[in-house]
C-alpha positions as a LaTeX table, in Angstrom:
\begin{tabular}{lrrr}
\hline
Residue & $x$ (\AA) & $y$ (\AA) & $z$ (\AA) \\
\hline
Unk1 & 22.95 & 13.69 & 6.29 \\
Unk2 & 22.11 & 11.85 & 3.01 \\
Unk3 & 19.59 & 8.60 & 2.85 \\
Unk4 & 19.50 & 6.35 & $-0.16$ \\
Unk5 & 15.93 & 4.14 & $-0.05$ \\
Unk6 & 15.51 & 1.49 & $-2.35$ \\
Unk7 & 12.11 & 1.18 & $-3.70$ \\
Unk8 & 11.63 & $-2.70$ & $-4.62$ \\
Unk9 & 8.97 & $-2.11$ & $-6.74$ \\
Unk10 & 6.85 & 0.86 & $-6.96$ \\
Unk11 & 4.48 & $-1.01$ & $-9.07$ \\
Unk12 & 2.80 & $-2.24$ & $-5.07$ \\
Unk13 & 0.17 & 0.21 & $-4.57$ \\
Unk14 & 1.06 & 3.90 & $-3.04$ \\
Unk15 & 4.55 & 3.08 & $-1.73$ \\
Unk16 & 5.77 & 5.72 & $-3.79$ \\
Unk17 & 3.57 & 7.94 & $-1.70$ \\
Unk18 & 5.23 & 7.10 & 1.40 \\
Unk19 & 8.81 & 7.29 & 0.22 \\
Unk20 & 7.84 & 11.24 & $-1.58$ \\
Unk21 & 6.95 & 11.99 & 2.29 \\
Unk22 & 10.10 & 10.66 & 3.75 \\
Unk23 & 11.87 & 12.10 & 1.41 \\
Unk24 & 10.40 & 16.13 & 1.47 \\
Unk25 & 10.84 & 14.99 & 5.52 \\
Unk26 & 14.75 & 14.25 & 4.89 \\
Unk27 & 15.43 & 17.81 & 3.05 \\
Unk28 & 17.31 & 17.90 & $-0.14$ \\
Unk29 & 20.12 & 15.41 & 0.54 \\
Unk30 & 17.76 & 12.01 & 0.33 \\
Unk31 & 17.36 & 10.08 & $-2.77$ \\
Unk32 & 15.24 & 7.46 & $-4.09$ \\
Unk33 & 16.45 & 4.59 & $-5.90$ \\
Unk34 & 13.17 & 2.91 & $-7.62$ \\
Unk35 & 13.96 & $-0.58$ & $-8.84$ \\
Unk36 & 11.44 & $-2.81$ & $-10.64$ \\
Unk37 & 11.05 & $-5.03$ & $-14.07$ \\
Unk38 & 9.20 & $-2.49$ & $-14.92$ \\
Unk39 & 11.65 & 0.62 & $-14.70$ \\
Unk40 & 13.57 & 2.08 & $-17.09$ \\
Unk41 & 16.89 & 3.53 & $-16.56$ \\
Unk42 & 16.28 & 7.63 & $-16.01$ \\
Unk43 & 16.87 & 10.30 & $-13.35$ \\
Unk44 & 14.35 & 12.45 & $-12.36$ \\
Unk45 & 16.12 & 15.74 & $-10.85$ \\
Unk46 & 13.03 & 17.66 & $-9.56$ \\
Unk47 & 11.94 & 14.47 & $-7.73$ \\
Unk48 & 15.44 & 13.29 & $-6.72$ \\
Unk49 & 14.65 & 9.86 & $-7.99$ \\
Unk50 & 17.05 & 7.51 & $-9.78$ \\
Unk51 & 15.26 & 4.68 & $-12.11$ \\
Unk52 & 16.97 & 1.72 & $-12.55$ \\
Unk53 & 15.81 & $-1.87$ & $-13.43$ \\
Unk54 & 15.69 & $-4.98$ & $-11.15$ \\
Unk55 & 17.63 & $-6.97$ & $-13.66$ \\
Unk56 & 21.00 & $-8.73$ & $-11.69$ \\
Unk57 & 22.99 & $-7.56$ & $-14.28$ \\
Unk58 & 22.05 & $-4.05$ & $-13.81$ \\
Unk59 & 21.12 & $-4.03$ & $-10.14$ \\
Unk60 & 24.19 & $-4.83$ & $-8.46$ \\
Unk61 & 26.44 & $-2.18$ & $-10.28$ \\
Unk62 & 24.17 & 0.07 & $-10.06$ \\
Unk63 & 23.77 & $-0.55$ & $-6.75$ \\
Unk64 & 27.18 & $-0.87$ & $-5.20$ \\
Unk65 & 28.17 & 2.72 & $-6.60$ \\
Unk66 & 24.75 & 4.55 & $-5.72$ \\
Unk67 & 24.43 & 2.87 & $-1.95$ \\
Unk68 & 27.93 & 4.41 & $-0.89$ \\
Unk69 & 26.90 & 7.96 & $-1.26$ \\
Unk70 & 24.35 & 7.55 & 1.34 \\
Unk71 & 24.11 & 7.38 & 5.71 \\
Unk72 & 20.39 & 4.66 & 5.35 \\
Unk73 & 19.66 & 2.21 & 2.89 \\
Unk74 & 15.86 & 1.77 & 3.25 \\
Unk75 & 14.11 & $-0.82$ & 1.49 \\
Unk76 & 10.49 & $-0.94$ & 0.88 \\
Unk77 & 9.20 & $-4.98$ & 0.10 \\
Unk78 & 8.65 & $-8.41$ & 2.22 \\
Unk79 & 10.69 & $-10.73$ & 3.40 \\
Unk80 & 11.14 & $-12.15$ & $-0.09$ \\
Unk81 & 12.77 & $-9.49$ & $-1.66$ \\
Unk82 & 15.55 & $-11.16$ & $-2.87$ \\
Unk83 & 17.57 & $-8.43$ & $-5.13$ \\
Unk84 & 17.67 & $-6.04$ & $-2.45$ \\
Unk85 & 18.46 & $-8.24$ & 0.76 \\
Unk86 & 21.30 & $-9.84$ & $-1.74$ \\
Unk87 & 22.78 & $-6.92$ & $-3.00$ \\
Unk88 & 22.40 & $-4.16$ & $-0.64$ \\
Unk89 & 24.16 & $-3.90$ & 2.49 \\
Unk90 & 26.99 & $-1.62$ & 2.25 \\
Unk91 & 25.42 & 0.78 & 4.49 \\
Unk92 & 22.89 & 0.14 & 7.43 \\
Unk93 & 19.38 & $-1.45$ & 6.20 \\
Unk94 & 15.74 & $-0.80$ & 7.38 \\
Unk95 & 13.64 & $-3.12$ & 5.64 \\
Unk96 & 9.81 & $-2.07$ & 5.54 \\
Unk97 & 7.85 & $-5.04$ & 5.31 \\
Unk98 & 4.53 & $-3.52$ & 3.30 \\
Unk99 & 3.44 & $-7.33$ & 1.83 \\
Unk100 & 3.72 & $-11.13$ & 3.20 \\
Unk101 & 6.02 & $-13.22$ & 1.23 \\
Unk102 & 7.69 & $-16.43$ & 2.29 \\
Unk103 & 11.17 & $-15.30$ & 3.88 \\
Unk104 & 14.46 & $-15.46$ & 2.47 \\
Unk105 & 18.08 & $-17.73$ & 4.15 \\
Unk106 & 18.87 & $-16.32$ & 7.27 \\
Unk107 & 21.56 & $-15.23$ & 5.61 \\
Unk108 & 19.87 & $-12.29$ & 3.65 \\
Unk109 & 17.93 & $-11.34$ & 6.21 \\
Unk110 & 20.42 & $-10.94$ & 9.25 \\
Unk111 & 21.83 & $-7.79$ & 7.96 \\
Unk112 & 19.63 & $-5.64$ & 8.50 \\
Unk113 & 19.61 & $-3.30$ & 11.11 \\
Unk114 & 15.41 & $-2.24$ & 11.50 \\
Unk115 & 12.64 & $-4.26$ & 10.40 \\
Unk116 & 9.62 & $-1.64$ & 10.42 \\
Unk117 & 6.37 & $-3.91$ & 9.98 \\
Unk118 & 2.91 & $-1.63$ & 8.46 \\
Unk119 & 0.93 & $-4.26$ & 9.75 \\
Unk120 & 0.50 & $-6.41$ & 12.82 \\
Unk121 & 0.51 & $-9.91$ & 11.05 \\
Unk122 & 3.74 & $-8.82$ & 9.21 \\
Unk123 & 5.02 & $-7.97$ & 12.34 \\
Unk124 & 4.42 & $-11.82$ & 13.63 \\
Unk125 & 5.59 & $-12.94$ & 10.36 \\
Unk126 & 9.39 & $-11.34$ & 10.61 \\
Unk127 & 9.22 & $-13.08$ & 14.14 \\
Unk128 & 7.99 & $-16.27$ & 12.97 \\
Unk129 & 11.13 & $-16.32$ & 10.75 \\
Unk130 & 13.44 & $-15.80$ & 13.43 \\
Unk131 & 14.24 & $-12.20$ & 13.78 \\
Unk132 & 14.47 & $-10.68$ & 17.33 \\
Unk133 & 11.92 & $-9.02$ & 18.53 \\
Unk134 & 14.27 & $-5.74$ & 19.18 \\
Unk135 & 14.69 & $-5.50$ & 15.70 \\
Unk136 & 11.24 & $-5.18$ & 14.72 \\
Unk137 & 8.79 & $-1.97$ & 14.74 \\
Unk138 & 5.40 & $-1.08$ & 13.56 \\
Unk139 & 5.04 & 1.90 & 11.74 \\
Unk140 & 1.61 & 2.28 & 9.92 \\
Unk141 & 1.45 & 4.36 & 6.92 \\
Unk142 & 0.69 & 7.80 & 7.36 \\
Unk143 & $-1.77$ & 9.77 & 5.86 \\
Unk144 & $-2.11$ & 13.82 & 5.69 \\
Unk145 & $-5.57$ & 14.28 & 7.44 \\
Unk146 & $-5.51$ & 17.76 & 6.68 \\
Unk147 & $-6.08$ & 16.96 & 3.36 \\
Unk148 & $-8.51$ & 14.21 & 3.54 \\
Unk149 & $-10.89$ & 15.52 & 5.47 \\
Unk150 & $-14.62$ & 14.04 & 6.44 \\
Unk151 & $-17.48$ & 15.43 & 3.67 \\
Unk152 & $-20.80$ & 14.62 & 3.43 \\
Unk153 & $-21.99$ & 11.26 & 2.02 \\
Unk154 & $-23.48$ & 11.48 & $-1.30$ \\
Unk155 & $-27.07$ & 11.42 & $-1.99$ \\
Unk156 & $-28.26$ & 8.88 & $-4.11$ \\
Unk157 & $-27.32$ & 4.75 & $-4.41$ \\
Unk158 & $-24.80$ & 3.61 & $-2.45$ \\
Unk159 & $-21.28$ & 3.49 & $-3.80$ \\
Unk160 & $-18.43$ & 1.30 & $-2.85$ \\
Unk161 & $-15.04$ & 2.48 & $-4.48$ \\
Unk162 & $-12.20$ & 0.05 & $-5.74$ \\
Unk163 & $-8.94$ & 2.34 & $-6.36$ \\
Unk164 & $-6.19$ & $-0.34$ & $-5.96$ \\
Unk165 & $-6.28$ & $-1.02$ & $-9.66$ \\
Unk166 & $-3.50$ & $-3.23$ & $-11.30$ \\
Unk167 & $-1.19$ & $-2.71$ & $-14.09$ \\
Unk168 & $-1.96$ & $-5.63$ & $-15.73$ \\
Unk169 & $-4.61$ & $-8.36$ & $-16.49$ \\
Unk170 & $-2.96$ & $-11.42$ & $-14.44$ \\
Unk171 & $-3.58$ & $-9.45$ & $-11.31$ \\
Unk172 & $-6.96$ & $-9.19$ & $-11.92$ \\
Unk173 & $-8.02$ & $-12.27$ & $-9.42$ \\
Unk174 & $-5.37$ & $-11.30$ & $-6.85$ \\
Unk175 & $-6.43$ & $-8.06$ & $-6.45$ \\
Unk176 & $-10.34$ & $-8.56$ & $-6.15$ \\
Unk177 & $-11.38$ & $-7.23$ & $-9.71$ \\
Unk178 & $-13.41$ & $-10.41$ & $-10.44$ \\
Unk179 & $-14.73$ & $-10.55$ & $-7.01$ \\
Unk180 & $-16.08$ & $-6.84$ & $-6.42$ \\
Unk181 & $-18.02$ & $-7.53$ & $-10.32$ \\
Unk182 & $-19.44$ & $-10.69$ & $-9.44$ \\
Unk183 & $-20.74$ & $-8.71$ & $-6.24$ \\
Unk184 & $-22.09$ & $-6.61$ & $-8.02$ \\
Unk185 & $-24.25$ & $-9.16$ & $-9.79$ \\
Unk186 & $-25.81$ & $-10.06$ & $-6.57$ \\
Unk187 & $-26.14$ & $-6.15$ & $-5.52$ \\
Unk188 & $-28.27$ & $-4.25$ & $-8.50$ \\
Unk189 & $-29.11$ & $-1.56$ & $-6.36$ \\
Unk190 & $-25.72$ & $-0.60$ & $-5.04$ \\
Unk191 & $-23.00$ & 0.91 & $-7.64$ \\
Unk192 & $-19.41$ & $-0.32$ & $-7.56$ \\
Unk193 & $-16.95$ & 2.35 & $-9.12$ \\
Unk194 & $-13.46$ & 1.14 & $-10.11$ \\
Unk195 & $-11.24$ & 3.96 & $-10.01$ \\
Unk196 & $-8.35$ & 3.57 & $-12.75$ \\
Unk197 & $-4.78$ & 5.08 & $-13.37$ \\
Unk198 & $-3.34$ & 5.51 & $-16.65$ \\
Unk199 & $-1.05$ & 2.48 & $-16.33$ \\
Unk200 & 0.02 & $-0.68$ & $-18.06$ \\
Unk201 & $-1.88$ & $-1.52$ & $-21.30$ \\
Unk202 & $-4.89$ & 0.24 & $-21.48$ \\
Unk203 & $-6.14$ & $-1.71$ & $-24.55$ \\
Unk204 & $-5.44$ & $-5.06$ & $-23.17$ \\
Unk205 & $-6.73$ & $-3.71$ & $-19.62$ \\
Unk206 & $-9.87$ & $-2.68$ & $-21.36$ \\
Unk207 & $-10.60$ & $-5.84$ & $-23.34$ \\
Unk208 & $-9.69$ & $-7.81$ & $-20.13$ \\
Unk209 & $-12.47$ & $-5.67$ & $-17.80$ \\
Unk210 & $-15.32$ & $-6.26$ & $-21.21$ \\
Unk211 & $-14.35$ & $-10.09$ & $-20.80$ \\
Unk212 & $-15.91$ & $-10.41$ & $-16.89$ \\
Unk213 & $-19.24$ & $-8.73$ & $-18.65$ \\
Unk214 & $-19.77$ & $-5.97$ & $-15.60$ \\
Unk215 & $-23.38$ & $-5.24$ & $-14.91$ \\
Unk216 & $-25.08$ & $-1.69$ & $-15.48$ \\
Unk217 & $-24.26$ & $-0.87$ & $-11.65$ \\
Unk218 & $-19.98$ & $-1.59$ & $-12.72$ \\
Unk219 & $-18.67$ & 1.76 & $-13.33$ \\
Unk220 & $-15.06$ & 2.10 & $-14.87$ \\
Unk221 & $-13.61$ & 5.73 & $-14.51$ \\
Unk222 & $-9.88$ & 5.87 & $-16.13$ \\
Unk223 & $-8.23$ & 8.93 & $-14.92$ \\
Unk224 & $-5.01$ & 10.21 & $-13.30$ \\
Unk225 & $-7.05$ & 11.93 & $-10.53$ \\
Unk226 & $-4.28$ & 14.73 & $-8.75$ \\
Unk227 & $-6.80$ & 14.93 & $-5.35$ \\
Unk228 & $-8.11$ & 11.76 & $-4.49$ \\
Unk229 & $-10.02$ & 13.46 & $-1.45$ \\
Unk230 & $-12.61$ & 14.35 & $-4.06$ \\
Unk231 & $-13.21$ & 10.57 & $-5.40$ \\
Unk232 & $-13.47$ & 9.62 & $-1.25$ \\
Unk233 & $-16.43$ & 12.34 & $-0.99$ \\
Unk234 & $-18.31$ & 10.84 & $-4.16$ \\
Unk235 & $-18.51$ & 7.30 & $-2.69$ \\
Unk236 & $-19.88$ & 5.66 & 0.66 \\
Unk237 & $-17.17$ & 3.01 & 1.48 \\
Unk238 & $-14.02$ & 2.01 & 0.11 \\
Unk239 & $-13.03$ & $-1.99$ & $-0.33$ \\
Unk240 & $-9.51$ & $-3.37$ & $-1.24$ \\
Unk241 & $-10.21$ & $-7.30$ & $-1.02$ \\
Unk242 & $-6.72$ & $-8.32$ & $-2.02$ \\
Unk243 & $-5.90$ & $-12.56$ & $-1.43$ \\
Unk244 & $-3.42$ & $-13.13$ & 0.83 \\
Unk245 & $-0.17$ & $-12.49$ & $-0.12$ \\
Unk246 & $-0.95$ & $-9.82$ & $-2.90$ \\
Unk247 & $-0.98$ & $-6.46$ & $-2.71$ \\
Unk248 & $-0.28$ & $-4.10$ & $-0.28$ \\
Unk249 & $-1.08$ & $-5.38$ & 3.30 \\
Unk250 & $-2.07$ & $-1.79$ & 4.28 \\
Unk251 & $-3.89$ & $-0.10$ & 1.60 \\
Unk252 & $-3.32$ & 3.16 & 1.06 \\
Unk253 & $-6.77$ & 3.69 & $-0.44$ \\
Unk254 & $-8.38$ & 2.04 & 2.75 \\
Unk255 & $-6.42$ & 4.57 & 4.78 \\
Unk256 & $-7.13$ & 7.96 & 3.14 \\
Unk257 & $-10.73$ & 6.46 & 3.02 \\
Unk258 & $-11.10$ & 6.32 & 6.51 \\
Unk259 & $-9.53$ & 9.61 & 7.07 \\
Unk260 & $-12.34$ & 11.16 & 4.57 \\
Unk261 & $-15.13$ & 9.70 & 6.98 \\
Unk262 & $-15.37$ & 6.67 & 4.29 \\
Unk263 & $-15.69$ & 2.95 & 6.25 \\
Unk264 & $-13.71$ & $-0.28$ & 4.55 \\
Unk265 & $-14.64$ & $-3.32$ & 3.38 \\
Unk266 & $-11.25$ & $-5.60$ & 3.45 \\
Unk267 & $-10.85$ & $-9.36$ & 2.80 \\
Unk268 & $-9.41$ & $-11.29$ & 6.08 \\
Unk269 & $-5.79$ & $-11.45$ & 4.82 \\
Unk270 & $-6.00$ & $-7.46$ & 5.43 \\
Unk271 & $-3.27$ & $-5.66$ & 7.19 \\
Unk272 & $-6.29$ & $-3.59$ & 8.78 \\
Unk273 & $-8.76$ & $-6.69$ & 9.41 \\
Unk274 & $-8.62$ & $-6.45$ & 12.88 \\
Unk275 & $-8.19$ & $-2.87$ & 13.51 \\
Unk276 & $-11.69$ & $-2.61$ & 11.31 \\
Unk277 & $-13.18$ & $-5.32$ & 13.49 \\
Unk278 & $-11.87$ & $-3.68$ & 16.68 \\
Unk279 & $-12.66$ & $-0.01$ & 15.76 \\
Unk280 & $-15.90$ & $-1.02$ & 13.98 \\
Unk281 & $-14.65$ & 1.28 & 11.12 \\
Unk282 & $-15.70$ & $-0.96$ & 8.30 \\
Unk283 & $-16.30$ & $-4.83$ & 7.36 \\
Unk284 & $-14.01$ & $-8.06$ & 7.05 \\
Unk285 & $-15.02$ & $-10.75$ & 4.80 \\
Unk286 & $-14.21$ & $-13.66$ & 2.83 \\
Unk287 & $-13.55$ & $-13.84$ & $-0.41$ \\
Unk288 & $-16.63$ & $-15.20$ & $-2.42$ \\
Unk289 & $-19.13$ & $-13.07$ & $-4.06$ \\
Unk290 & $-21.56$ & $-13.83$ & $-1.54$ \\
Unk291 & $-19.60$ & $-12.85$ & 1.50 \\
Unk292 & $-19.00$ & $-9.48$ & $-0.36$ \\
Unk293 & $-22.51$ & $-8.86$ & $-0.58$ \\
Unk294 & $-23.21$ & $-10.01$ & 2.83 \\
Unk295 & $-20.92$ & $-7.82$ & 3.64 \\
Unk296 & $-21.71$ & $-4.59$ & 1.76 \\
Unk297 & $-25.32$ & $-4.73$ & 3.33 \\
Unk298 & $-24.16$ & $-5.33$ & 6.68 \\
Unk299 & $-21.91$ & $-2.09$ & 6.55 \\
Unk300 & $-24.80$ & 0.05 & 5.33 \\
Unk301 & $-26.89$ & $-1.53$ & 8.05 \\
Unk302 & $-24.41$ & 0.28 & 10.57 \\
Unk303 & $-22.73$ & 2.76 & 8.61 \\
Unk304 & $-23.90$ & 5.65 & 10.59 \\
Unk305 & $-21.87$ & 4.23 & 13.24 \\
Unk306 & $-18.73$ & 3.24 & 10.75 \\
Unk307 & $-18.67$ & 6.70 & 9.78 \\
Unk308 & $-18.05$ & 8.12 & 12.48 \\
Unk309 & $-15.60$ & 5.74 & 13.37 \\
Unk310 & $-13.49$ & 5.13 & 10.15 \\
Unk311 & $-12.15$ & 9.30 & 10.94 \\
Unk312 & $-11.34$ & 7.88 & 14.41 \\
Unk313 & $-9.26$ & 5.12 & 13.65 \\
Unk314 & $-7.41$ & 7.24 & 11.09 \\
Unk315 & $-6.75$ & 9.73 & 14.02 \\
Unk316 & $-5.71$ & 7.28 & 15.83 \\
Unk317 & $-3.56$ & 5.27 & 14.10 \\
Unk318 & $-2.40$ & 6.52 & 10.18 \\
Unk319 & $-1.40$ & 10.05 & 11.57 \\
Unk320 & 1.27 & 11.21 & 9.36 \\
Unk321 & 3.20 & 13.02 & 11.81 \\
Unk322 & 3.42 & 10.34 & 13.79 \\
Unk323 & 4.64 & 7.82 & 10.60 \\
Unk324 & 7.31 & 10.57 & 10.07 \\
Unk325 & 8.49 & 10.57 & 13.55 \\
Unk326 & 8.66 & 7.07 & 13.92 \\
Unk327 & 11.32 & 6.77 & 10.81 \\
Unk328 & 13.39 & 9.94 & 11.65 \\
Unk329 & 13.95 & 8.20 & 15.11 \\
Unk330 & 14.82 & 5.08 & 13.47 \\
Unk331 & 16.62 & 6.33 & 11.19 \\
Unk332 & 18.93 & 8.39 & 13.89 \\
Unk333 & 19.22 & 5.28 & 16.11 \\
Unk334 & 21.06 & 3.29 & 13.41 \\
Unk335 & 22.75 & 6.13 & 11.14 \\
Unk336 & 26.01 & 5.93 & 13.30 \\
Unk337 & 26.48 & 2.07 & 13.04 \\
Unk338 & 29.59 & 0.80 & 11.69 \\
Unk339 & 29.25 & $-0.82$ & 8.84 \\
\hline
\end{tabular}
């Protein structure tokens, strides 16, 4: 059996991640189709990967040839992804909803076969715009927790890690860049490391990080890191305090944070909010400097506890073998439809 999946855009933090792992899971017959303003056409063999841009003009030709040689066309995006839902379709859909967005006619959306939610609010939200329940799962992401493991916290100040870092400038409100730096004005004796990928303009990236004027206790590391496990064990918590709508509802640095043993600190619009309140694997705040910092000495007021809970609720919940299972069976259940 072949699969084509349709990567909206890969530029959305560590969905490329979860599409390698379905992928290796599928055997050498799946594909991935990654389309985004920012691609360029090219064909990766190694990685069976076909790059294409999310222009219409390319999309749909693209699109209608590729999509026929697969059994699943499965779509990573929201609601709002509006050059997939209209030009995709010729084989059965699964549509993983990974960020909110405001939903699309009725029209695009009634297509498709699976709607597999990451979250629970995204879950609500494919309800809330009239999809049937029995169309909707929730599949969280999976991480390997073999290979983030629990290590011991670091000695010295306490660090909280940012590695949700965007491509470009514009998203740095959105995704909490401003917000962890102004914290960090209020918290001189904690260290805030922003870990960086060698992406987008680095020159304009670099000016635009010199223009918020980050404190001595701001530390900028730029580096394609191949085991992220080892940035987990050099820190004490992990934040992603994305505003609602942006970014990726369940962060994939949160996630293999909490497998390493390493609580979260989230903003409410969070995929994981409640899970972190529930579990008591982390901290949920607002989004003002103040509320970070409030929270930040809050979590080490209890983090012996989070600790030992943020390995817990990645046991429980972000299993890998279980996110595998739970698209293999969906998968199955609709490759035989008619379409």
């Amino acid at each position: 059996m072949t699969y084509w999946t349709g990567n909206w855009n890969p530029g959305r933090e560590a969905i490329s991640s979860e599409i390698s792992l379905l992928r290796d899971s599928l055997g050498a017959a799946s594909v991935v189709v990654a389309c985004s303003t920012r691609e360029r056409v090219g064909v990766n063999a190694s990685h069976r990967v076909l790059r294409i841009p999310a222009s219409p003009w390319t999309y749909q030709p693209v699109a209608s040839v590729v999509e026929r040689f697969g059994d699943v066309t499965h779509i990573f995006g929201g609601l709002d992804s509006w050059y997939p839902l209209r030009f995709l379709g010729r084989r059965p859909m699964i549509v993983t909803l990974v960020t909110a967005g405001s939903p699309l006619a009725s029209a695009l959306l009634d297509p498709v076969a699976v709607w597999v939610a990451e979250a629970d609010h995204l879950a609500d939200d494919a309800r809330t715009a009239g999809i049937p329940t029995e169309r909707i799962r929730v599949i969280r992401p999976g991480v390997n927790l073999e290979l983030f493991q629990p290590s011991p916290v670091p000695d010295g100040p306490f660090k909280v890690l940012f590695a949700s870092s965007p491509q470009a400038a514009e998203e740095f409100e959105a995704r909490g860049v401003n917000l962890l730096v102004d914290a960090a004005r209020l918290l001189p004796d904690v260290r805030f490391v922003f870990a960086w990928r060698h992406w987008g303009n680095q020159h304009e990236l670099r000016a635009a990080i010199d223009a918020l004027s980050p404190p001595p206790n701001v530390e900028i590391n730029v580096a394609d890191v191949p085991v992220m496990a080892t940035v987990y064990a050099s820190v004490h918590a992990v934040a992603a305090l994305f505003a609602p709508g942006h970014g990726k509802s369940a962060a994939n640095s949160i996630i293999e944070g909490l497998a390493c043993g390493r609580p979260a600190l989230v903003s409410q619009s969070s995929g994981l909010a409640n899970l972190l309140r529930e579990s008591a694997a982390g901290t949920v705040v607002s989004r003002t400097p103040e509320a970070v910092a409030d929270g930040i000495t809050q979590l080490r007021a209890d983090y012996g506890i989070a600790v030992k809970r943020a390995r817990s609720l990645a046991e429980s919940h972000f299993d890998q073998a279980a996110f595998v299972t739970g698209y293999l069976r969906t998968y199955d259940a609709i490759a035989n439809l008619a379409w």
